[in-house]
LUMMARBA-353851 format. One record per residue (C-alpha): residue number from 1; residue in one letter; x, y, z. Coordinates in Angstrom, 3 decimals, padded with zeros to 6 digits. Layout:
N
<node NUM,'A',<X,Y,Z>>,
...
***
This chain:
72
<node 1,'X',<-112.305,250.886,232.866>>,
<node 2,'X',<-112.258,253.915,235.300>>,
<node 3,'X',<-111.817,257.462,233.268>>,
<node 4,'X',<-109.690,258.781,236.209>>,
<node 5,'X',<-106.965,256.251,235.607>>,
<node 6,'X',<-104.129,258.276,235.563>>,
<node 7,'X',<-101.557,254.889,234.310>>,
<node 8,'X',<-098.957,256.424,231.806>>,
<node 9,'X',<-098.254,254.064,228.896>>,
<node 10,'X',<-096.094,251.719,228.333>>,
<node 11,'X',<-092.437,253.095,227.503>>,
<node 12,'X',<-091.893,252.374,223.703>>,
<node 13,'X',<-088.427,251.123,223.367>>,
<node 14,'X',<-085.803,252.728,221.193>>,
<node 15,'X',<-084.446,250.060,218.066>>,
<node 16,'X',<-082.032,250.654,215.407>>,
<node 17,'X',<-085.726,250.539,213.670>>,
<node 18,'X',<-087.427,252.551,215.951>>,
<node 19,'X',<-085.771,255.857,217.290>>,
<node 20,'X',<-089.389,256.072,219.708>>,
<node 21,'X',<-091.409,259.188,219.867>>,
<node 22,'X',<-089.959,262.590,219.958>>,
<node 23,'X',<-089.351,264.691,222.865>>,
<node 24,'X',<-092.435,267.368,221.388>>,
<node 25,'X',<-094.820,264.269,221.037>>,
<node 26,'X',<-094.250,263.012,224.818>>,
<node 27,'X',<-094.540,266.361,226.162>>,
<node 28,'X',<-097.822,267.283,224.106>>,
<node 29,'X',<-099.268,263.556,225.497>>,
<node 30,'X',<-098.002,264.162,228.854>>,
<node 31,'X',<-099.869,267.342,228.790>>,
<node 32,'X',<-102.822,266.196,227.766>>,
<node 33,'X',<-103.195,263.192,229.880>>,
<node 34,'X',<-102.338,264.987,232.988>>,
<node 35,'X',<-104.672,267.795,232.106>>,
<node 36,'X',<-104.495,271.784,232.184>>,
<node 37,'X',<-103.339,272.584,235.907>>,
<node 38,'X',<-100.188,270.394,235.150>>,
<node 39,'X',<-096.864,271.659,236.038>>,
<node 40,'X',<-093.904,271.879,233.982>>,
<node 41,'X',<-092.424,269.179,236.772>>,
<node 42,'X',<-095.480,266.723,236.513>>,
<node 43,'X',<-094.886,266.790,232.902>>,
<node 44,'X',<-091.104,266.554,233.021>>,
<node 45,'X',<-091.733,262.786,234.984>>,
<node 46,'X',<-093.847,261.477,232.908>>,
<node 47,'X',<-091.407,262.928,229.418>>,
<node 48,'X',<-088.984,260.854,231.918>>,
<node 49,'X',<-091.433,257.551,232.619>>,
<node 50,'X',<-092.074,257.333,228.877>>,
<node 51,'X',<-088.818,256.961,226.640>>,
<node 52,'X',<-086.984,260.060,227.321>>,
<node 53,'X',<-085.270,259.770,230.957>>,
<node 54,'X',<-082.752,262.368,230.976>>,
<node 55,'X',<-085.552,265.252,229.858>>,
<node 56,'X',<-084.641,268.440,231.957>>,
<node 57,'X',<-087.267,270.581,233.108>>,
<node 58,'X',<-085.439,273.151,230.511>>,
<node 59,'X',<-086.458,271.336,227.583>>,
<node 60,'X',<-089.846,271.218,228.457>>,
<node 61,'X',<-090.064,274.399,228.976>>,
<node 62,'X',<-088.563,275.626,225.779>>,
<node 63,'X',<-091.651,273.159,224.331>>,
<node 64,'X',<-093.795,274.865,226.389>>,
<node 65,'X',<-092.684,278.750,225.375>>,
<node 66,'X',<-092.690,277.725,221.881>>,
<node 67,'X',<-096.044,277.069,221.866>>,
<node 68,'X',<-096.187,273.448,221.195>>,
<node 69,'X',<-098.752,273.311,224.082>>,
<node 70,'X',<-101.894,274.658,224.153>>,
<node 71,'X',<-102.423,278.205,225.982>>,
<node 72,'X',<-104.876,278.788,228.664>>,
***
């Protein structure tokens, strides 16, 4: 399999059982599979691709400033 693939995963889908991952979780994964010169916006889509698609930009953000990601 070729490292560079850059294929989010699948979606997990939200069940009475299964409220799917939390906004923090997607946006620390996001962040880490698109590497450190992502941009809030990059991460934003792919928050949106996998589970959460109304994610603003803001809420990322706020994830962001709270230090949930790593600094660089």
């Amino acid at each position: 399999m070729n490292a560079n693939t850059t294929t989010p995963p699948p979606a997990i889908p939200v069940t009475p059982d299964n409220h799917g991952p939390g906004l923090p979780r997607l946006v620390l994964e996001a962040r880490a599979r698109l590497g450190p010169e992502a941009t809030l916006e990059q991460v934003t889509e792919e928050v949106r691709a996998n589970g959460i698609p109304h994610a603003s930009v803001e809420q990322v953000r706020q994830l962001w400033d709270e230090g949930h990601l790593p600094v660089e």
